[in-house]
C-alpha positions as CSV (number, residue, x, y, z in Angstrom):
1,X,104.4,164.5,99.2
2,X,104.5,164.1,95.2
3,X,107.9,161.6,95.3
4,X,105.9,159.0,96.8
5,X,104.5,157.2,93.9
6,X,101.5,154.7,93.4
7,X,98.3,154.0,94.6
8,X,96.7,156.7,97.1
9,X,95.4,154.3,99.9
10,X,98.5,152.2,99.2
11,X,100.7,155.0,99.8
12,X,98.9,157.3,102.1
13,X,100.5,156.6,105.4
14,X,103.9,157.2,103.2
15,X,103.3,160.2,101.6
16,X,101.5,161.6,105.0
17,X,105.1,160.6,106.8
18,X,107.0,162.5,104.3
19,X,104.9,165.6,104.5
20,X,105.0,165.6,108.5
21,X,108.8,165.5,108.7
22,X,109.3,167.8,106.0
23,X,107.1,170.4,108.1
24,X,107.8,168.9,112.0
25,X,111.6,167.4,111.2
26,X,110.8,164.6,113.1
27,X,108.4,161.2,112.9
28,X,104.7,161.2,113.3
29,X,103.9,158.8,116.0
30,X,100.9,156.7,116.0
31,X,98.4,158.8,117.2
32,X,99.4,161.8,115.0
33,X,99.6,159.3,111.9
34,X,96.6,157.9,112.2
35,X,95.1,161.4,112.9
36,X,96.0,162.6,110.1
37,X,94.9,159.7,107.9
38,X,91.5,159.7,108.8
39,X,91.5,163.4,108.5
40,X,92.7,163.2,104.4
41,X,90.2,159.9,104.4
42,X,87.6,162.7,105.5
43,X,88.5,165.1,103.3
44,X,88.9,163.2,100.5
45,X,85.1,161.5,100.8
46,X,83.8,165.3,101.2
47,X,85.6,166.3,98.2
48,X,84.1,163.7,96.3
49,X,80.8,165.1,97.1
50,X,81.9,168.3,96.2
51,X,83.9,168.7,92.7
52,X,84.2,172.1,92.6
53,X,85.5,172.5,96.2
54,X,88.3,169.5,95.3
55,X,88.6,171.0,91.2
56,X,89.6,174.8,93.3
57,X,91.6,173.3,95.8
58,X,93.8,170.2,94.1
59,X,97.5,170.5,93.2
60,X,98.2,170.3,89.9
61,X,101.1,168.4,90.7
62,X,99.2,165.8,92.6
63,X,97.4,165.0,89.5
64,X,99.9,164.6,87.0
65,X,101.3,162.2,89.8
66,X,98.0,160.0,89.7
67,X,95.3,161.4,91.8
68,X,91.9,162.5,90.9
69,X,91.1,166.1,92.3
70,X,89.1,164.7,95.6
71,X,92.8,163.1,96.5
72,X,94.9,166.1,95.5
73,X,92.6,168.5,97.0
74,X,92.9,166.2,100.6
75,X,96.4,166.4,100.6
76,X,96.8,169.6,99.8
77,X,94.1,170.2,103.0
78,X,96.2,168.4,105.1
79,X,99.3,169.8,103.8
80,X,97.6,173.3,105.7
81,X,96.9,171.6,108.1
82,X,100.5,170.8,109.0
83,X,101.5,174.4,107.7
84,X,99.8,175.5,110.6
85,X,100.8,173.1,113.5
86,X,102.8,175.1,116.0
87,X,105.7,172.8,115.2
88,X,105.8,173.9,111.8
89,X,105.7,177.7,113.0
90,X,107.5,178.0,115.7
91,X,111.0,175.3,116.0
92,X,113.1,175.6,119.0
């Protein structure tokens, strides 16, 4: 997800592409991309609200790529929330 430089709503739907096939192998379609959008877009808003949730929860990484800790710590959410897709667990 960190490769994807820039902006994070200019980049989102990149970075959240990249993640999925990295953990699926495949493409998210529209339904599962936009899914997923609004969940970080969720996430990310709550996180705002909540510093120390987002300050125990962001990626280091993330930030020294450009995103304040409500970003980070909504990628990184839905970063878990791929690891635990049943694609990612079980691959036939």
């Amino acid at each position: 997800v960190r490769e994807v430089p820039g902006e994070f709503a200019a980049v989102l739907d990149a970075r959240l592409r990249h993640a999925f096939v990295l953990c699926c192998s495949r493409t998210p379609n529209a339904a599962e991309l936009a899914a997923l959008r609004a969940y970080v877009e969720r996430q990310a808003a709550g996180f705002v609200r909540e510093p120390v949730s987002a300050a125990a929860l962001a990626s280091r990484q993330l930030m020294q790529a450009g995103l304040n800790e409500a970003q980070a710590a909504a990628l990184t959410a839905a970063a878990r929330v791929l690891f635990n897709t049943d694609n990612f667990i079980t691959r036939e």
